[in-house]
GUPAKOL-598688 format. One record per residue (C-alpha): residue in one letter; x, y, z. Coordinates in steps of 0.25 Angstrom, whole numbers, plus 5000, padded with zeros to 4 digits. Each point is the difference from the previous one (the first is absolute). Layout:
BEGIN
AXYZ
...
This chain:
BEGIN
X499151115127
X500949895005
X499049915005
X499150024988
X501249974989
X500349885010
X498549954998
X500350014986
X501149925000
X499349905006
X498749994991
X501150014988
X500649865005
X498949945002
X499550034986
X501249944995
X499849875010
X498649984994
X500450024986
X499449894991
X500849894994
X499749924986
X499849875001
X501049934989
X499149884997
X498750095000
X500750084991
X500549904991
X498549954997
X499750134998
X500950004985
X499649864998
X498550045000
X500350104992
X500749914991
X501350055001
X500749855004
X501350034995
X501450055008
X501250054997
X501150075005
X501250045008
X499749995015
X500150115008
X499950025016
X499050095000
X499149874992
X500749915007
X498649955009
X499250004988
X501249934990
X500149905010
X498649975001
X500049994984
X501349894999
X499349905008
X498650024997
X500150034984
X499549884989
X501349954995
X500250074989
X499350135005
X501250065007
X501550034996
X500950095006
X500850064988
X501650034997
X499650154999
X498950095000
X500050034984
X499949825000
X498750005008
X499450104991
X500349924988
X499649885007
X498550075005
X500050054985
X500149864995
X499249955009
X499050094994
X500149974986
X499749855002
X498850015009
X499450155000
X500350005015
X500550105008
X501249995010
X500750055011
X501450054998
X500550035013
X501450105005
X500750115008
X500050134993
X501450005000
X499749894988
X499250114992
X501150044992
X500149854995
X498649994994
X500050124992
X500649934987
X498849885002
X498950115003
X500550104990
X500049904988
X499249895004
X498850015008
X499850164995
X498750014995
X500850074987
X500749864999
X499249865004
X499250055011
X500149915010
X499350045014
X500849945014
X499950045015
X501450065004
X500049985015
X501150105006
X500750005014
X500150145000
X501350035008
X500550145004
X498450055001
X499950155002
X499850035017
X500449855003
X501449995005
X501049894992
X501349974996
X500750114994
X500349944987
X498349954998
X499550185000
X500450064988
X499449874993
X498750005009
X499750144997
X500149994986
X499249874999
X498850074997
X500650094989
X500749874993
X498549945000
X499550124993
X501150044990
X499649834994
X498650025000
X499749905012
X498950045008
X500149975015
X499550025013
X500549935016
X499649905003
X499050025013
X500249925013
X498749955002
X499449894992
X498850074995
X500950114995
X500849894994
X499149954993
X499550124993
X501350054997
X500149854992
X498750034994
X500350124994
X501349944995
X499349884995
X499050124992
X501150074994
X500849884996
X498849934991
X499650144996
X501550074996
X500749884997
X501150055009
X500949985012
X499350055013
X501050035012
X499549985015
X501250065009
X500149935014
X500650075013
X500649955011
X499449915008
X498749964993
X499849875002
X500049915011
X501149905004
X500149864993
X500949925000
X500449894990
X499749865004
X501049895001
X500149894991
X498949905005
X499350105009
X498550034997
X500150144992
């Protein structure tokens, strides 16, 4: 029994070794084909690869990083409004409980209706070991999510996977007029690191 839970352990690490890794920039061209060329937030470590890749490749004009949460979500709702366009609205889910006022009365399908990607560092998820102060918050994510009428789903680590979960975002938001929520986990994408000032990007 020894040797065969050693084996175990083994195959176990090397599943986590070859585990795959989302592209930042592959991603990134995945919401701008979909037509969702806008980004806001509050950065967040667990979007920190993907954020970076964003601040220096974004339009100027296509990228601002927000004072709070409940700014970015009024920014993506403007930003909507204007062109018809859907946006990215990107956070920690410790910054849920700063959106609820701008979901609730603004972009509620009871109020103006406005549809936005919420793209969640989700901190303290259930199983996964974190800092203390991130697990109450991480496991009651999902239920904040369900009790504003969000739909959600993780985000996968593959870019097939990514893309599909996008698509079906993308077909909820133009058919519901509502915020779609794509919950991101530790260690999803692969490392970038933000350029110098002069160096090719």
């Amino acid at each position: 029994q020894y040797e065969e839970q050693q084996r175990r352990n083994k195959e176990a690490e090397f599943t986590e070794l070859v585990r795959d890794f989302l592209n930042p920039g592959e991603f990134y061209k995945a919401c701008v084909g979909l037509g969702i060329d806008y980004f806001t937030g509050v950065p967040d470590s667990l979007l920190k690869d993907f954020c970076a890749y964003v601040t220096a490749n974004a339009p100027e004009g296509k990228h601002l990083i927000a004072a709070n949460e409940g700014n970015a979500v009024a920014l993506a709702s403007g930003y909507h409004l204007a062109t018809g366009k859907h946006s990215m609205v990107y956070l920690q889910n410790s910054g849920l409980g700063n959106i609820v006022n701008p979901i609730m009365s603004l972009t509620s399908q009871s109020v103006y209706s406005i549809p936005m990607l919420l793209f969640i560092g989700w901190r303290g998820e259930p199983g996964k070991r974190d800092e203390p102060q991130h697990s109450t918050q991480g496991q009651s994510t999902p239920g904040l999510l369900a009790a504003l009428g969000i739909p959600f789903q993780p985000l996968p680590d593959y870019q097939e996977g990514a893309e599909q979960a996008l698509l079906t975002a993308k077909h909820y938001m133009k058919s519901a007029n509502a915020p779609y929520a794509l919950l991101v986990k530790r260690q999803i994408f692969s490392p970038y690191k933000l350029p110098k000032t002069g160096e090719p990007q």
